[in-house]
C-alpha positions in Angstrom: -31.3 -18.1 -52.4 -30.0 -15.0 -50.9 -29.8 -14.2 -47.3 -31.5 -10.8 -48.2 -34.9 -12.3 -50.8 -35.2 -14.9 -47.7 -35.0 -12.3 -45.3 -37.0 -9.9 -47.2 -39.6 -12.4 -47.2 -39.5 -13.7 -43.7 -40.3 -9.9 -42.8 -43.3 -9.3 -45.3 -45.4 -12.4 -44.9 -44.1 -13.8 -41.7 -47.2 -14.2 -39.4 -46.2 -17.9 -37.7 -45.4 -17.9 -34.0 -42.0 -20.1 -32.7 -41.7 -21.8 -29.4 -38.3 -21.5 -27.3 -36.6 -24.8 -27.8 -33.9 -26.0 -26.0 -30.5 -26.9 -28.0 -29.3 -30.1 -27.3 -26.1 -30.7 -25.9 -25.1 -33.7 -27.6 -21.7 -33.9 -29.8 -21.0 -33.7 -33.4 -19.4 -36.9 -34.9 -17.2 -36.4 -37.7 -18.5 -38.2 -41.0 -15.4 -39.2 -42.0 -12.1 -38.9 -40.3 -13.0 -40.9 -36.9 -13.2 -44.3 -37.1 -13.2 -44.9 -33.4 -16.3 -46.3 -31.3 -18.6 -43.8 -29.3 -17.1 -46.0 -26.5 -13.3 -45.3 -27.5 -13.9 -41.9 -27.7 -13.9 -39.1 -24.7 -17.0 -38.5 -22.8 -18.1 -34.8 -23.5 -18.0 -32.1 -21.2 -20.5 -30.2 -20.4 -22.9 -18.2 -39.2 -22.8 -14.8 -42.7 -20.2 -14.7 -45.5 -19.1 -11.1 -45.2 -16.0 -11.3 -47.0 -16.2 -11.6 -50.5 -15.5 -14.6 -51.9 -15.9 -16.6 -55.0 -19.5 -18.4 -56.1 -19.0 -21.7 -54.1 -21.0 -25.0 -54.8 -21.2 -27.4 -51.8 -20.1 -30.8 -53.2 -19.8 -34.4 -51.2 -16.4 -34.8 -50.0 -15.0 -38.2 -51.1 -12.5 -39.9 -49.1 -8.7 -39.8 -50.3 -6.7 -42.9 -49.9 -3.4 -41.5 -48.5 -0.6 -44.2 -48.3 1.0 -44.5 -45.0 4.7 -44.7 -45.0 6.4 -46.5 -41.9 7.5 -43.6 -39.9 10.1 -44.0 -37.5 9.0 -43.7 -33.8 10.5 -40.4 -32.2 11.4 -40.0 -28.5 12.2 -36.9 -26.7 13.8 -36.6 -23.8 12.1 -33.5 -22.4 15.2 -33.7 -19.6 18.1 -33.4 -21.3 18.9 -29.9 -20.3 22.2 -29.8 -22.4 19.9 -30.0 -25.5 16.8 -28.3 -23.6 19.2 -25.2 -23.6 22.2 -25.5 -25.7 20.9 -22.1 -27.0 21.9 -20.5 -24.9 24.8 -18.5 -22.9 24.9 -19.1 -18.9 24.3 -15.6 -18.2 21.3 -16.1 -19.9 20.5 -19.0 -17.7 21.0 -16.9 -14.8 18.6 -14.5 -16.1 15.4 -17.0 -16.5 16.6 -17.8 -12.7 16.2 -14.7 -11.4 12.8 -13.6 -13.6 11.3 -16.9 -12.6 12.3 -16.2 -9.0 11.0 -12.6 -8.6 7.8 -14.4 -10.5 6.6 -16.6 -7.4 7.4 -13.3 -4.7 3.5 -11.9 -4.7 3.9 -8.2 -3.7 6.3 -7.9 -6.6 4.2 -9.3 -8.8 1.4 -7.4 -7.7 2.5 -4.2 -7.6 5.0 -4.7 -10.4 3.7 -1.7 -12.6 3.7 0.6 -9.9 7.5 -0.4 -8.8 8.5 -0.2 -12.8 7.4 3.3 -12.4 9.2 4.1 -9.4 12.1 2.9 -10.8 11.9 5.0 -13.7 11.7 7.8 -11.8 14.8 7.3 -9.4 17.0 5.1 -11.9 16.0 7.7 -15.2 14.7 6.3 -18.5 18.5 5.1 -19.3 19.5 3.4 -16.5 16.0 2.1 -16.3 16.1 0.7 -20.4 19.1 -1.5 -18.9 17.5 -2.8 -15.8 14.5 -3.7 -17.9 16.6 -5.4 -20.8 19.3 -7.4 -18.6 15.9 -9.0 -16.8 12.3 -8.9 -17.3 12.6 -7.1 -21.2 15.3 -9.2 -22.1 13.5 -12.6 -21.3 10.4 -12.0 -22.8 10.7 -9.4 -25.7 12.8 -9.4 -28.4 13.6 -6.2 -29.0 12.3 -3.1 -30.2 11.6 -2.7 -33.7 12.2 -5.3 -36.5 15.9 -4.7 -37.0 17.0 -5.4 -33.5 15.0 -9.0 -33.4 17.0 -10.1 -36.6 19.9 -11.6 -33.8 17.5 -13.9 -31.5 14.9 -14.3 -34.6 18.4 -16.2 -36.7 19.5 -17.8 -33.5 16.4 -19.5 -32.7 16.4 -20.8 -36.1 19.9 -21.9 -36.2 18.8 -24.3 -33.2 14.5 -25.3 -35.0 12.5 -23.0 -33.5 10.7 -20.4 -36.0 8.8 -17.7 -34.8 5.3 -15.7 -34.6 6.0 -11.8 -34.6 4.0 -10.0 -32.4 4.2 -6.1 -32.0 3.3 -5.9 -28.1 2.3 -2.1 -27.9 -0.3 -1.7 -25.7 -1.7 1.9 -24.4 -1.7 1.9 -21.0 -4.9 3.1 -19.7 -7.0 3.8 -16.6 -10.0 1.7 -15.9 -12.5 4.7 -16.5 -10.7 5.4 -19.4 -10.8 1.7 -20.9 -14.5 1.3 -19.8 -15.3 4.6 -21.9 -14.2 3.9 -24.6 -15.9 1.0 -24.8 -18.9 1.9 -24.4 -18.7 4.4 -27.2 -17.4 1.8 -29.6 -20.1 -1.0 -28.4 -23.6 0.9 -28.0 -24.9 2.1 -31.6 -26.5 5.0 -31.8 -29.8 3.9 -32.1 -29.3 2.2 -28.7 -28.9 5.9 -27.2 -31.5 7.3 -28.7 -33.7 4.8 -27.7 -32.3 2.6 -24.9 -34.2 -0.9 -24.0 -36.1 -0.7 -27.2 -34.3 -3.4 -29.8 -34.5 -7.0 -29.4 -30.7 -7.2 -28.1 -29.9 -10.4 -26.0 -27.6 -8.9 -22.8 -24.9 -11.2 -23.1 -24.5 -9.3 -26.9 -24.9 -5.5 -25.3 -21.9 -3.8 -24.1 -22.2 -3.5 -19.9 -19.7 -0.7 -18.3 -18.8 -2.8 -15.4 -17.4 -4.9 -17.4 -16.1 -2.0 -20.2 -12.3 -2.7 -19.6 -11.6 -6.1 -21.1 -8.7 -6.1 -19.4 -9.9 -7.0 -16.0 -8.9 -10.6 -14.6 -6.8 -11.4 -18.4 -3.4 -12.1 -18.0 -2.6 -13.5 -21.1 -4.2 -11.4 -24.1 -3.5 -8.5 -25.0 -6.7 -6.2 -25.7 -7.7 -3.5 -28.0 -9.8 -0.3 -27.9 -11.3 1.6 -30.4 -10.5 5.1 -30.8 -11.6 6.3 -34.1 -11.0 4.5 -37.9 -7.8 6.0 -38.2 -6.4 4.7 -35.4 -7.9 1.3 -36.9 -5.5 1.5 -40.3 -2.5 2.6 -37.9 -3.1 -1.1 -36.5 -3.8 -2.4 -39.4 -0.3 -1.2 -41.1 1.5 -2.1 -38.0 0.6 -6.1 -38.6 1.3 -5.7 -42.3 4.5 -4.7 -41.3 4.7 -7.7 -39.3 3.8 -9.9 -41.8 6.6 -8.6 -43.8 9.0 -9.0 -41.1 8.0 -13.0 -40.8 8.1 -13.0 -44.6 11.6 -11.5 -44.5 12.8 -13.4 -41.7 11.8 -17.0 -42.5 9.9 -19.1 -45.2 7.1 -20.4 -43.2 6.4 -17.8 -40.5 3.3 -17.1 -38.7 2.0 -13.5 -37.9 -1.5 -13.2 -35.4 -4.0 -10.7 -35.3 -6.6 -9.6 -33.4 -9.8 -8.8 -35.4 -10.8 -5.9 -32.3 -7.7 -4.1 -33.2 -9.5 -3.3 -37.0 -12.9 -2.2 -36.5 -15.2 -1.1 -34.0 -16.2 -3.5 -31.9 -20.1 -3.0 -32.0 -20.2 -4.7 -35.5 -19.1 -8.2 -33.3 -21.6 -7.9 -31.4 -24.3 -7.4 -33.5 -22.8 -9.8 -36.0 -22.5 -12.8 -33.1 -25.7 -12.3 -32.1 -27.2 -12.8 -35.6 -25.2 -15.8 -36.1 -26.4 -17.0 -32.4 -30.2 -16.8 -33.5 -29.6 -17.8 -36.6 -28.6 -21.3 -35.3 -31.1 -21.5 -33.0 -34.1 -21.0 -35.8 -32.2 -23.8 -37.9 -32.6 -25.6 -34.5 -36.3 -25.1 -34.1 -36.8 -26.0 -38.2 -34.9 -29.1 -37.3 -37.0 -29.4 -34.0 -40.3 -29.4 -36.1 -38.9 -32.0 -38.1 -38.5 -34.2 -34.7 -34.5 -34.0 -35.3 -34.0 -31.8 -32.3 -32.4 -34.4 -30.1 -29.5 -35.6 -32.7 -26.1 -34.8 -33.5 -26.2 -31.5 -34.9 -24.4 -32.8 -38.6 -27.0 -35.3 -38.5 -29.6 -33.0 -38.5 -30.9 -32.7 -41.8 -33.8 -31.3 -42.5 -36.1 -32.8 -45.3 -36.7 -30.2 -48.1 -40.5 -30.9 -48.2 -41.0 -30.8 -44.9 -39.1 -27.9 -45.1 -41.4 -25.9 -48.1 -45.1 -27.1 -45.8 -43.2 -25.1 -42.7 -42.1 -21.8 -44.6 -45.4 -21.9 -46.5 -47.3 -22.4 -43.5 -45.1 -19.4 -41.5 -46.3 -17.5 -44.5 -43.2 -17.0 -46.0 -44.1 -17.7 -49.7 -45.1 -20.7 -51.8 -43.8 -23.7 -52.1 -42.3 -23.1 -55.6 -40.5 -19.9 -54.4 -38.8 -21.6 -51.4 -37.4 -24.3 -53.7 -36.5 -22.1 -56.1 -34.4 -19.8 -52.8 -32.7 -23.2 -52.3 -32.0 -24.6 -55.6 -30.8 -21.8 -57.2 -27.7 -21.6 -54.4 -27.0 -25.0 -54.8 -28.8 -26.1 -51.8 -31.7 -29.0 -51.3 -30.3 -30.9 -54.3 -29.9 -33.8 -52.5 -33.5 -33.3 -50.8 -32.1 -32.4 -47.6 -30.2 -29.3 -45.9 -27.7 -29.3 -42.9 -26.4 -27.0 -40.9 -23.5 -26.0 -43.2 -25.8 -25.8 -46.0 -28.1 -23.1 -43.4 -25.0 -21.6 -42.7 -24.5 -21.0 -46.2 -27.4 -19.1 -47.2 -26.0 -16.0 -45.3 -24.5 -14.4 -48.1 -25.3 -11.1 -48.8 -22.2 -8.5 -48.4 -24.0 -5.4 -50.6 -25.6 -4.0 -47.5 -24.3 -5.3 -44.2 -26.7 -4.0 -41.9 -29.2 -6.0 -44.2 -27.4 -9.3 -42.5 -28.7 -8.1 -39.0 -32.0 -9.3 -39.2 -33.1 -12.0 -37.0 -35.8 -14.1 -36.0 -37.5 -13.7 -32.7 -38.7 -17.2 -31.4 -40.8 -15.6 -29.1 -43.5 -13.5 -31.0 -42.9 -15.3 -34.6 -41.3 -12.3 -36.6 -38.2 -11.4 -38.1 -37.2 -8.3 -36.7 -33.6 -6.1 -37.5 -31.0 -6.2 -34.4 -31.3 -2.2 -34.4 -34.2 0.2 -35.7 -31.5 2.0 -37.7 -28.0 1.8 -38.9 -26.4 5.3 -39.3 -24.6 6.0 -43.0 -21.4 6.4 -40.7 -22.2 2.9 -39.0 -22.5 1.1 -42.3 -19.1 2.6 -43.3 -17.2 1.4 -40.2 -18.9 -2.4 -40.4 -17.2 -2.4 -44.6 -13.7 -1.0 -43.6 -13.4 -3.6 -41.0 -14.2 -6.3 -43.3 -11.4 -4.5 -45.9 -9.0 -4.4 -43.5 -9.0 -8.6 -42.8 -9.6 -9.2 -46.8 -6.1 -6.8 -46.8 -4.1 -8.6 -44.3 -4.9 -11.4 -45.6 -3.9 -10.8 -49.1 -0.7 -9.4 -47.6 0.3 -13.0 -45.6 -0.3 -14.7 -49.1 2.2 -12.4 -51.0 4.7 -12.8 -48.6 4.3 -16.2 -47.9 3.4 -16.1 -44.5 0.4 -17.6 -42.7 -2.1 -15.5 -39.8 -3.4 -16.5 -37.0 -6.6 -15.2 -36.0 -6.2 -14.6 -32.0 -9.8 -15.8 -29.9 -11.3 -13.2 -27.8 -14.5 -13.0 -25.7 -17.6 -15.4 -26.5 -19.6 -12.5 -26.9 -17.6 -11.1 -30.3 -16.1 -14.8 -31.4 -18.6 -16.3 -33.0 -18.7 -12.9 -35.6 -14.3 -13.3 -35.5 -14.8 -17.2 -35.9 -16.8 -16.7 -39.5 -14.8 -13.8 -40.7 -11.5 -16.1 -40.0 -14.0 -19.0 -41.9 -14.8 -16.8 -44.7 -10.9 -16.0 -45.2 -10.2 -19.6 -45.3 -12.3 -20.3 -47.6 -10.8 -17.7 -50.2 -7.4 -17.9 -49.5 -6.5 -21.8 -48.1 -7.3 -23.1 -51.4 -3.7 -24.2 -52.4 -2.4 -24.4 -49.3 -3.0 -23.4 -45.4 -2.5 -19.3 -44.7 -5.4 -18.7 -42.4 -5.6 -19.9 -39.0 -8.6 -19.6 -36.9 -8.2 -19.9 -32.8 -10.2 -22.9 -30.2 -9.9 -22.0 -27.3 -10.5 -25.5 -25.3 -11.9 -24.0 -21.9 -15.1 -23.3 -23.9 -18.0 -26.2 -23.4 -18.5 -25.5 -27.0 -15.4 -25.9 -28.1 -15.1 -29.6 -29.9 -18.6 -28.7 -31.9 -16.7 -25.6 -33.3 -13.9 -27.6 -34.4 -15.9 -30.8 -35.8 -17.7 -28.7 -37.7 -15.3 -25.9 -39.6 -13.7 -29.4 -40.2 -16.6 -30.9 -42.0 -17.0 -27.5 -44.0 -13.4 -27.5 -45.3 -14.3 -30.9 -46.2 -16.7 -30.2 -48.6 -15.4 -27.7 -50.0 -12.3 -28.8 -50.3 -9.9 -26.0 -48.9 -7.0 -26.6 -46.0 -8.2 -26.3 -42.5 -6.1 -24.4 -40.2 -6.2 -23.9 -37.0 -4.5 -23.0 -33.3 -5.6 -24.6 -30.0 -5.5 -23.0 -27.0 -7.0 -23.5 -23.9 -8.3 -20.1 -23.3 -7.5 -16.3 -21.6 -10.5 -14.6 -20.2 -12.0 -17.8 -18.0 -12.0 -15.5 -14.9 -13.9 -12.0 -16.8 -16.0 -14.4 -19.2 -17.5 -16.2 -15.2 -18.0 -13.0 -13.5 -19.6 -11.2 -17.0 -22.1 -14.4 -17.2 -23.2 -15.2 -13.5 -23.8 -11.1 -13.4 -25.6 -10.5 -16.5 -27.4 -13.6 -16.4 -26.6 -16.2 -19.0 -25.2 -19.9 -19.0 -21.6 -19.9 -18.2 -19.7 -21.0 -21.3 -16.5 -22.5 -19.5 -15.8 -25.9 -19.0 -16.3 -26.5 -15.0 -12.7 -27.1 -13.9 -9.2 -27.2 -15.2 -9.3 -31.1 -15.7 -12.6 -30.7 -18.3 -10.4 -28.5 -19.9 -7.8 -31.1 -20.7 -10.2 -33.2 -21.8 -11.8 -31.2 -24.1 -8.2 -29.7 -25.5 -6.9 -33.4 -26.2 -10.4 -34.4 -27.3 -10.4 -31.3 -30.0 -6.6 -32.1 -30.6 -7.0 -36.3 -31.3 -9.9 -35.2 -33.8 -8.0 -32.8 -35.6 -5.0 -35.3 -36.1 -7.5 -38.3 -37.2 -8.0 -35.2 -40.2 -5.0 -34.9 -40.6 -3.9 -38.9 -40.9 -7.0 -39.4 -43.0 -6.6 -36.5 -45.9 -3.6 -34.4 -45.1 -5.4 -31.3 -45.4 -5.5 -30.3 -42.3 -3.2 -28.4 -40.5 -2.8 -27.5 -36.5 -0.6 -25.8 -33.7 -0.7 -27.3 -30.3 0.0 -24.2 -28.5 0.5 -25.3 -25.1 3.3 -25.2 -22.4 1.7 -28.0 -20.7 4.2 -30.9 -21.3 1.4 -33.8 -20.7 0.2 -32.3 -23.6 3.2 -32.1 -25.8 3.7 -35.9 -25.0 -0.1 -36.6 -25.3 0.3 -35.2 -29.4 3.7 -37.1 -30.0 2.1 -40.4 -28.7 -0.6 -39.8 -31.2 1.4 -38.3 -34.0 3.6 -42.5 -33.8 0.5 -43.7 -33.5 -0.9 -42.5 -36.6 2.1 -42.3 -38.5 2.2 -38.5 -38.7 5.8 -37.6 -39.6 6.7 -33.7 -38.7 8.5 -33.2 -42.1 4.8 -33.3 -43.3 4.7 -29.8 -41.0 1.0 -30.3 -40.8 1.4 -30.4 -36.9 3.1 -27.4 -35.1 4.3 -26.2 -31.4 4.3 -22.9 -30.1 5.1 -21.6 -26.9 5.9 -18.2 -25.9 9.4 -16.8 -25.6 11.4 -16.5 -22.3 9.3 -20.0 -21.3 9.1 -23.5 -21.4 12.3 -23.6 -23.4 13.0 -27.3 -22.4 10.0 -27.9 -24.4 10.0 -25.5 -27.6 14.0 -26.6 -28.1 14.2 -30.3 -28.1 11.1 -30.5 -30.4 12.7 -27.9 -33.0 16.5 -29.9 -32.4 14.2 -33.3 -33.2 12.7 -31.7 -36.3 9.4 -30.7 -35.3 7.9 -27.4 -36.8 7.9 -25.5 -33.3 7.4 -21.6 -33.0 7.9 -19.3 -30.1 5.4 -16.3 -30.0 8.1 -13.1 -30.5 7.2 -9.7 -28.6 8.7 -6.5 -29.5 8.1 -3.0 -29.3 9.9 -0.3 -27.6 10.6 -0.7 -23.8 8.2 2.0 -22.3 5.2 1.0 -24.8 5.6 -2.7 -23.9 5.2 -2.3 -20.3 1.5 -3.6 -20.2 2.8 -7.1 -21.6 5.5 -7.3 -19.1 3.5 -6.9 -16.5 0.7 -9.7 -17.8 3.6 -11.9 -18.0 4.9 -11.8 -14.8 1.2 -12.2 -13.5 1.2 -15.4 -16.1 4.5 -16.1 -14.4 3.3 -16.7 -10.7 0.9 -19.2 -11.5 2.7 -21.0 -13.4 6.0 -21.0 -11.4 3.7 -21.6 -8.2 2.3 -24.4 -9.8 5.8 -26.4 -10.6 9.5 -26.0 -10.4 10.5 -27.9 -12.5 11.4 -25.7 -15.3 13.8 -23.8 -12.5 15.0 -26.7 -11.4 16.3 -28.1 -14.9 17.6 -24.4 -15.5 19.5 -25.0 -12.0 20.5 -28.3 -13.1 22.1 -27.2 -16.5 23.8 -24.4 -14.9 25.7 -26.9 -12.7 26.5 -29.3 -15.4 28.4 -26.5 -16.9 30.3 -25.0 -13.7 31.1 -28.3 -12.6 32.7 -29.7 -16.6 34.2 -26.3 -16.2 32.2 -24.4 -18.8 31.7 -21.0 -17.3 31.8 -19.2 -20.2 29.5 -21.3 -22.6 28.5 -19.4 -25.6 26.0 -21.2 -28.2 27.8 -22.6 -31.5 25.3 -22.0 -34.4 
């Protein structure tokens, strides 16, 4: 059935009356790649098809018998510095010394942007270009514009390690700035007109203390809407990215980051939907006395099903089985939560989609009294600017990655990545979606988009992290009042990153069709995923597992995995050196936590540079 005739329906002749039920906590198990006991396994820590796609039918996935070849075991010595950095030129090691030096010395740190703009002003904008390129510039960004990258972008590659262009412009605002324009891109205008009056949950409203996004992320960069044309300037800057990766390799990946092509208010509204959306499947499921299992394993029984619609007044019982059999759905007597999922489907009005059920009073009620002409417009071009970037990385070859922002607009970003996938990873993987493992909810996400892609047959793809906005996402939650959704410590977030990680590669040894980047610079990690990839016999010629890391660190990491034939990527800033100024300064934030935390990457740039004074190489230059 449509998501607009059920819809329209739930709103005429709804007149039933839900309860609050809780949502329970428990794991999804995969169906088919795990083959592990409950025991063997970790213990856990405590969606609207907008894009359009092709008719779909939801078929049984049947397991593939893949043939496992004897892979040979592979080792890497993540201290052999000579290999670590045979890449490059002793002043260059110099350089990462002194960076990672001025990194750990707080007042520099924390006052870096106003002593980058005092050094403008004494040094000038040429002598200050040079300071900025023989040290904090030149270690982290590439260059500035797509030209001047073509020299580290080859050498890299000359030595296994690809790379992810990213175009690191950032406006550099003030606070009161950032914080209006946010709320001008977040609050619709029937929430001025009438303020308090929807039936808006908080953590989905836009709150002006917490209007710059910016505050307490050091490792994202963040987006603000100005108007639509500032929208397609964004938009053409990443497709001139993609082009660049096309150009530049045969397998390169470009990210995005869906706030950067549409006003923002549309997220919220469209993660809220999705939110209460799951919950009502939860209370059908509930009513059913399924509440307490897995959330795969709760199917609800299509009879049962009809007797509650019918008795909510929705319609009669041949109208709801004719909603679900005519989209493929019940024929198996039974619907999931994918098949739920599924019924959101409607792209010719989107406002239409923003209808949801209120479990309090028993009606279906729309987000917002009223969606302006203008509003409507906005929510389409930022669904036309994805479907465009997307066709763009398939013409040249090159696959996105969909960057995770806040909880509050992910789970709208997590479907629009979903619905890509499912149009364009058909032959092979070009979209990417982002986990980021700090989130309690993390491993359900993953399990199941897995079990979706499953069914219906397309590659999975996707990029775990373990998360940037832990520090804003706390404060926003234990202020506005709802659950915090991070894991409790930094521990729980290992857990749940190699728990997401080991379930992901059990896909991938199982049918081959899934595909993942272990972005990390944690080297427990990186050893953690080789142990597992000899384990299963995962070869990385298959380049279905990938590393990235981000330029100017953790070289003795991304280098010995490219040298050893692993797919490995280094993210690649560039932009001018004025308008990259923002990312500098996040980085050298990033920089004195991590540098606090362990020397050793200093220490085996120290110990390299003596190998080579004391064989009496002092002027090493890379052979590629």
């Amino acid at each position: 059935m449509s998501y607009t005739k059920f819809v329209a329906a739930l709103v005429r002749k709804n007149s039933g009356n839900f309860n609050i039920i809780r949502v329970s906590p428990g794991r999804y198990r995969s169906t088919v790649a795990s083959t592990k006991s409950n025991e063997e396994k970790e213990q856990q820590i405590d969606g609207c098809t907008v894009v359009e796609t092709e008719p779909l039918e939801l078929i049984s996935h049947k397991t593939k018998n893949v043939t496992k070849t004897q892979v040979d075991k592979i080792h890497i010595d993540f201290d052999n510095t000579q290999e670590a950095y045979k890449s490059k030129d002793n002043v260059e090691l110099l350089r990462s010394l002194l960076v990672f030096k001025l990194c750990t010395i707080d007042v520099l740190v924390e006052k870096n942007k106003e002593l980058m703009d005092l050094s403008k002003k004494l040094l000038g904008q040429w002598m200050f270009d040079k300071l900025m390129k023989m040290t904090f510039y030149g270690q982290f960004v590439a260059g500035e514009n797509h030209n001047s990258i073509k020299p580290l972008i080859q050498k890299n590659q000359a030595f296994g390690v690809g790379a992810v262009l990213d175009y690191s412009v950032e406006e550099d605002l003030t606070q009161e700035e950032a914080e209006k324009k946010e709320m001008d891109s977040c609050v619709s205008e029937a929430e001025k007109e009438s303020p308090d009056t929807d039936h808006r949950e908080r953590k989905y409203k836009a709150h002006r203390q917490f209007g710059d996004r910016r505050g307490g992320v050091i490792s994202a960069r963040t987006y603000f809407y100005a108007d639509e044309a500032k929208c397609d300037n964004q938009m053409e800057t990443f497709i001139n990215c993609i082009k660049a990766s096309g150009g530049s390799s045969a397998d390169g990946f470009s990210a995005i980051k869906m706030t950067a092509l549409g006003r923002p208010q549309f997220l919220l509204q469209f993660s809220e939907v999705l939110v209460k959306w799951r919950r009502f499947f939860n209370f059908l499921a509930a009513q059913q006395g399924k509440s307490e299992m897995m959330v795969l394993e709760q199917k609800l029984e299509l009879e049962q099903l009809k007797e509650s619609l019918t008795k909510m007044g929705v319609g009669d019982k041949d109208d709801i089985e004719n909603w679900f059999t005519g989209e493929k759905l019940g024929l198996s007597g039974t619907i999931d939560l994918l098949d739920w999922n599924s019924l959101i489907n409607d792209t010719t009005k989107i406002s239409n989609l923003l209808m949801v059920p209120n479990v309090e009073t028993g009606q279906l009620e729309p987000l917002l009294n009223m969606f302006t002409a203008e509003e409507e417009r906005q929510m389409k071009r930022m669904l036309q600017r994805v479907d465009v970037l997307a066709k763009h990385a398939m013409e040249n070859g090159v696959r996105l990655m969909v960057d995770a922002e806040q909880t509050y607009f992910q789970p709208a970003i997590s479907r629009l990545t979903l619905e890509m996938q499912r149009k364009f990873n058909r032959e092979k993987p070009i979209i990417f979606n982002t986990y980021q493992c700090y989130l309690k909810e993390a491993y359900d996400n993953v399990t199941v988009d897995v079990e979706l892609s499953r069914r219906e047959g397309w590659y999975f793809g996707a990029k775990l992290v373990r998360g940037a906005y832990m520090y804003q996402e706390r404060a926003r939650a234990k202020e506005i009042g709802y659950e915090d959704p991070i894991n409790p410590d930094y521990e729980a977030t290992n857990r749940m990153y190699h728990k997401c990680l080991e379930y992901v590669l059990e896909e991938i040894e199982h049918s081959r069709k899934a595909n993942i980047m272990v972005a990390t610079h944690n080297e427990d990690t990186v050893k953690f995923t080789l142990q597992k990839m000899n384990e299963m016999g995962l070869s990385p010629t298959e380049n279905k597992v990938y590393f990235g890391q981000l330029l100017g660190m953790c070289d003795q990491i991304s280098f010995p995995l490219g040298q050893a034939g692993f797919p490995v990527y280094k993210y690649v800033p560039y932009g001018p050196v004025n308008e990259v100024i923002p990312y500098l300064s996040r980085r050298a934030q990033e920089n004195r936590g991590f540098m606090k935390g362990s020397q050793r990457e200093r220490s085996l740039l120290w110990k390299e540079l003596k190998r080579r004074l004391l064989g009496g190489q002092i002027f090493y230059k890379p052979v590629y």
